[in-house]
C-alpha positions in Angstrom: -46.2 15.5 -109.4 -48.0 16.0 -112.6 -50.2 19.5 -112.5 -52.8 18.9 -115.0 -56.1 21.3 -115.7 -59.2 21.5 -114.5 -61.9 22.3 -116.7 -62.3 26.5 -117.6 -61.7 27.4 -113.5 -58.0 27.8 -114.5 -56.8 25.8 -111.7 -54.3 23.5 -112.0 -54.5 20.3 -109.7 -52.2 17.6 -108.8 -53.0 14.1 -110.7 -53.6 12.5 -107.2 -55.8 14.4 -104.5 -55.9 14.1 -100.5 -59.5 12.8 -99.4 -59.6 13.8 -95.7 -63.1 11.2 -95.4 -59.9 9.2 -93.6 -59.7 12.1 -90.9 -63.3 11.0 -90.2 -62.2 7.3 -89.6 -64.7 6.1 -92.4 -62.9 2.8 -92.7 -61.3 2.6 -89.0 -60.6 4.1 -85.8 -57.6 6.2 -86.2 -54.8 8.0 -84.4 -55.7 11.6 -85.1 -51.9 12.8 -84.7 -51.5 10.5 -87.6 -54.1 11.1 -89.5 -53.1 14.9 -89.2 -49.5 14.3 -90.6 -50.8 12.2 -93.4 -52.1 15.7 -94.6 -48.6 17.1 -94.2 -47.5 14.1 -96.2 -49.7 14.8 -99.0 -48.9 18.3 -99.3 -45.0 17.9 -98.7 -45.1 15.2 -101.5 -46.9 17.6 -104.1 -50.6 16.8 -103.6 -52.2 20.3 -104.2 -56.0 19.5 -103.3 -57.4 18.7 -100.1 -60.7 17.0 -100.4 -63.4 16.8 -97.8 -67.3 16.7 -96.6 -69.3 17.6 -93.3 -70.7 14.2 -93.7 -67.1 12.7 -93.1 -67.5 11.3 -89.8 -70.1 13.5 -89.4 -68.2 17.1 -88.9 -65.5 15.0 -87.9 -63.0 15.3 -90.8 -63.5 19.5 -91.1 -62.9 19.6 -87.3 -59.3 18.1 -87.6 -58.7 19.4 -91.4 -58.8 23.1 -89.7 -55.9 22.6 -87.1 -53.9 20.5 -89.6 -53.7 23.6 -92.4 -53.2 26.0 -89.8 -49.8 27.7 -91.1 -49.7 26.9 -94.3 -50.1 29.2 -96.5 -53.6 29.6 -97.9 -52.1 30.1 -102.0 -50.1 27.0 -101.8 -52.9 24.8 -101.4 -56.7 24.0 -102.8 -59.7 23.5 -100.9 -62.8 21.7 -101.7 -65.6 20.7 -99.3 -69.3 19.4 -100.3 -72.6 20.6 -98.5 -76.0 18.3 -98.6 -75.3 15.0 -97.0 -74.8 15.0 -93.1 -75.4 11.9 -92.1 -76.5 8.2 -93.5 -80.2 9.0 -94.1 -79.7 13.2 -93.3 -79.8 15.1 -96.7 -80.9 18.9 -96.8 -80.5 20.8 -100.0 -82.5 23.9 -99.2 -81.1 27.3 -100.1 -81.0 28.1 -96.5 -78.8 24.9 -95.7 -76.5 26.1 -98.5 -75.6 29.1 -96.7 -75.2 28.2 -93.6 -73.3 24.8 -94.2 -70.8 26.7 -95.8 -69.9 29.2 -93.3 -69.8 26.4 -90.6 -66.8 24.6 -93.0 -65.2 27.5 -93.5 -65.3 27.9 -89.6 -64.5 24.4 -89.4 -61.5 24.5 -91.5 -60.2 28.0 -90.7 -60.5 29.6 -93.9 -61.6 32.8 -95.6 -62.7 30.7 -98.9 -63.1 27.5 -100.6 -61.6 26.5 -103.7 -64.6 23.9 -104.8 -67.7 23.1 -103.0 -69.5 20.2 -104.5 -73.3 19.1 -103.8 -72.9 15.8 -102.1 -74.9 12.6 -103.7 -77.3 14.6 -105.4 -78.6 11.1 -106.1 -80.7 10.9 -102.7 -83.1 14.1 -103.3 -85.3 15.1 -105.9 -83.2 16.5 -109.1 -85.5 18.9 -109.7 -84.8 20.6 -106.1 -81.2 20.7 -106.9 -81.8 22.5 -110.6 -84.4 25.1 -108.8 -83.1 26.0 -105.2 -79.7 24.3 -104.6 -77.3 25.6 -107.8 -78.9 29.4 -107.2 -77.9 29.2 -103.7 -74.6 28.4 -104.3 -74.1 31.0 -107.0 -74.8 33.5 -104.5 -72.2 32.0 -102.1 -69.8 32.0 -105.1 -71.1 35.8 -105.8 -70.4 36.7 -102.9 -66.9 35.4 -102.5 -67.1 32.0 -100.2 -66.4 29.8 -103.0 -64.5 30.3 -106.3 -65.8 27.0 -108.0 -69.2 25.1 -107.5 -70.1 21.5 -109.1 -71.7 18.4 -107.7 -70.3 14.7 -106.8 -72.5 11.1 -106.5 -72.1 7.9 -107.7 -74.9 7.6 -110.5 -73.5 8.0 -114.3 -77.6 9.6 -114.8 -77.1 12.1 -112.4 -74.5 14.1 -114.4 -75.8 14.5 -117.5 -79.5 15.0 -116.3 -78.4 17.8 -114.3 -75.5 19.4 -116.5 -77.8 19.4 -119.6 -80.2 21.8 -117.3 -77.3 24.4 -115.4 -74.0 24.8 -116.3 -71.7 24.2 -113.3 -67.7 24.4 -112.8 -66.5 20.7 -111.5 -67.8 17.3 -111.2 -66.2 14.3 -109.1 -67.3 11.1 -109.5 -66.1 7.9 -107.6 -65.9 4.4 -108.0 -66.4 4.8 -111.8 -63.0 5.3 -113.4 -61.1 2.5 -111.9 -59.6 -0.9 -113.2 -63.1 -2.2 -112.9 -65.3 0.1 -114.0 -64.6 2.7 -116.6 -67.8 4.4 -116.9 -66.8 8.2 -115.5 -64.5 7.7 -119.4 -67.2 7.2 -121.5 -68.7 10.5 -120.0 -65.7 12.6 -120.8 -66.5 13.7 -124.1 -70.0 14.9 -122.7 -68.0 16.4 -120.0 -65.3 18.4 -122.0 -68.9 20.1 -124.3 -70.0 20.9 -121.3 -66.6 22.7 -119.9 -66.5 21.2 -117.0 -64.1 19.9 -114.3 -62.8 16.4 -114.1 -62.2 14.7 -111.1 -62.2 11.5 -109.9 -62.3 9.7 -107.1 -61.6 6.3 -105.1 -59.2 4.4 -107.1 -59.1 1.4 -104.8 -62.8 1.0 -105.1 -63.5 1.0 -100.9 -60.6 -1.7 -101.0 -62.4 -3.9 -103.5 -59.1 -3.5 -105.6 -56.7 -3.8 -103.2 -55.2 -6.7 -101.1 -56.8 -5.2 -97.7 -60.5 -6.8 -96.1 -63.1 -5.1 -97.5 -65.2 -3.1 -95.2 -68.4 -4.0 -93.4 -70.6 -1.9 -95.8 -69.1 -2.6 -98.9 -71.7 -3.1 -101.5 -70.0 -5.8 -103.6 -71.7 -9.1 -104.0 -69.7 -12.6 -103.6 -69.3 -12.9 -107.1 -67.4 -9.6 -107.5 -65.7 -10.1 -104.6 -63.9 -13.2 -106.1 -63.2 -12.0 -109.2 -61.5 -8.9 -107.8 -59.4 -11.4 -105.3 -58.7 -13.4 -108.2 -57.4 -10.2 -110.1 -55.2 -9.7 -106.4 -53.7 -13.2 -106.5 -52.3 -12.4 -110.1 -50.6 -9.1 -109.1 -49.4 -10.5 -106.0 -47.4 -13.3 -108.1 -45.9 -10.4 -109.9 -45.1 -9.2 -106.6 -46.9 -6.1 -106.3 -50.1 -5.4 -104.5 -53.6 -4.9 -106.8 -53.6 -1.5 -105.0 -50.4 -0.3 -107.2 -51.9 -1.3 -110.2 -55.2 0.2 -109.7 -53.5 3.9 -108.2 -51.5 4.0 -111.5 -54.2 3.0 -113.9 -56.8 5.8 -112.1 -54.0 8.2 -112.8 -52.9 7.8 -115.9 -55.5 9.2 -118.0 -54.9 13.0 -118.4 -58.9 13.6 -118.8 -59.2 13.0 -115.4 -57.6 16.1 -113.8 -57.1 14.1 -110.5 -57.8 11.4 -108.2 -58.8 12.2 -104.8 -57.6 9.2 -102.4 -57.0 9.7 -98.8 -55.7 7.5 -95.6 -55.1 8.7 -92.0 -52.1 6.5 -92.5 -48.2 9.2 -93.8 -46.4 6.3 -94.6 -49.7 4.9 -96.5 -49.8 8.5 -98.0 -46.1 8.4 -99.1 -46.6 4.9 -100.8 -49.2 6.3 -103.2 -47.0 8.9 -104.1 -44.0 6.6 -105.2 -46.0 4.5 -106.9 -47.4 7.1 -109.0 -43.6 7.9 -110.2 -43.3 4.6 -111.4 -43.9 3.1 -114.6 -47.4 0.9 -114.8 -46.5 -2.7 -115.8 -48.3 -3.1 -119.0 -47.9 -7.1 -118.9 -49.6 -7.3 -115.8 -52.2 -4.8 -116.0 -53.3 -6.7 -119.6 -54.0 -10.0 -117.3 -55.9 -8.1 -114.9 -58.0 -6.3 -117.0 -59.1 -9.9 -118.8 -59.2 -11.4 -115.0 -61.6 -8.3 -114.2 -63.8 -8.7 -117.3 -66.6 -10.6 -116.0 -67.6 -7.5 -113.9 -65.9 -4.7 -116.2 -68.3 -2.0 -115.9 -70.6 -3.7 -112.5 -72.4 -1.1 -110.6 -75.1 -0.6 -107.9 -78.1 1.2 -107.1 -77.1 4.0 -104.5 -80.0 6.9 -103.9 -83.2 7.2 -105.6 -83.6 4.2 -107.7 -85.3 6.9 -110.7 -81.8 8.4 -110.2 -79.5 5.9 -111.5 -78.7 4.6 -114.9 -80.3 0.7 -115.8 -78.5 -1.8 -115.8 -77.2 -1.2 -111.8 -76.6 -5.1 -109.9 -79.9 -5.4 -107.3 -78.8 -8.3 -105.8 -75.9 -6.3 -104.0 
């Protein structure tokens, strides 16, 4: 698989990423022996970063991460976890928090130290908290050795460049905004790359918006984007492929985004990605989806503070 750069941390990460939110069962109740070879999978088939959260299924996906990298070796693998966001409405950013979520994931997980931690939808709290108490927490962590590479994640374009134009930071992953639908996370890049910082992106398929699959109960995605993305599913599935393929491929192929952190509790689902990442995108068919997908190119929504996000977000989703 493709080893790319990421940002000045001299790391060097796989184009496509394990998300263990799957070992939380986030979209469905799964079979945890499964979902703990899935991470075998992704290793054994050259995915280099493992991705996760205490808020994936609420301590649930650290728990079974742990036991799953138990004997392999700790230098053949990177690590990132998040700290902030615990539950649905449970977000605590306080220096004190920042200590001591981080020795419970390294607990969890069975490790000495992490490779990334990330502050998790910085989007929900008061920026100014995260500038003044979080970032000088975790540069004492980092100090002292628990964690070689700090950023943040969340969902709002805003949130980046408010925060990144006040502290410097390592990493950044963003979701949902580089995708076949939504470009957004590119048009930061150049902002990015002044600032030296990481690129990483996340959730190709959009929470199954571009894939074949039912979307799940939460999904944010009004009727009208829903049919326009099934639309854009019924063109790739004339071609014989699945939307999914398509959108996988596209995520992947720009080499400013270091990597794309996907994840299933499903190996074979695992193994799938990874063959379709060795294979050529069709440039026919990803042409007529793009112009299928253009009535909603760009569409996004309002998630946290509303004085968080950029204008412009859907509010009848």
């Amino acid at each position: 698989m493709e080893m790319r750069p990421l940002g000045n941390t001299g790391l060097e990460l796989s184009s496509l990423s394990f998300g263990a939110s799957s070992l939380g069962a986030e979209f469905r109740q799964i079979d945890i022996k499964e979902a703990m070879r899935a991470v075998h999978v992704a290793l054994d088939r050259g995915m280099n970063f493992v991705d996760t959260s205490p808020f994936y299924g609420r301590g649930m996906s650290e728990v079974l991460l742990g036991p799953a990298l138990k004997g392999i070796p700790r230098d053949s693998y990177y690590l990132g976890t998040k700290l902030g966001r615990y539950d649905g409405a449970h977000f605590d950013f306080s220096a004190k928090r920042v200590a001591e979520s981080i020795d419970v994931s390294l607990h969890r997980l069975g490790v000495e130290y992490l490779d990334i931690c990330l502050m998790h939808d910085v989007e929900f709290v008061d920026l100014k908290q995260i500038v003044e108490e979080t970032i000088p927490a975790l540069r004492k962590v980092k100090e002292q050795g628990k964690v070689r590479f700090i950023g943040m994640s969340g969902y709002p374009m805003k949130i980046f460049r408010e925060i990144l134009s006040q502290e410097p930071l390592d990493v950044v992953l963003s979701y949902n905004h580089y995708t076949l639908q939504n470009t957004m996370f590119g048009d930061l890049v150049p902002f990015l790359k002044e600032k030296g910082v990481g690129i990483m992106n996340a959730a190709p398929f959009s929470a199954r918006l571009l894939t074949s699959a039912p979307l799940p109960v939460w999904h944010r995605a009004p009727e009208h984007v829903k049919a326009v993305a099934k639309a854009a599913s019924d063109r790739c599935v004339a071609a014989g492929i699945d939307l999914a393929q398509l959108a996988l491929q596209y995520s992947i192929a720009n080499p400013d985004m270091t990597t794309c952190v996907t994840g299933s509790a499903n190996p074979d689902r695992v193994g799938q990605w990874v063959d379709w990442a060795e294979q050529p995108i069709d440039e026919t068919l990803l042409a007529d989806v793009h112009e299928i997908l253009k009535p909603i190119h760009n569409w996004f929504y309002i998630e946290g503070r509303p004085e968080n996000n950029d204008p412009g977000a859907d509010l009848d989703c």
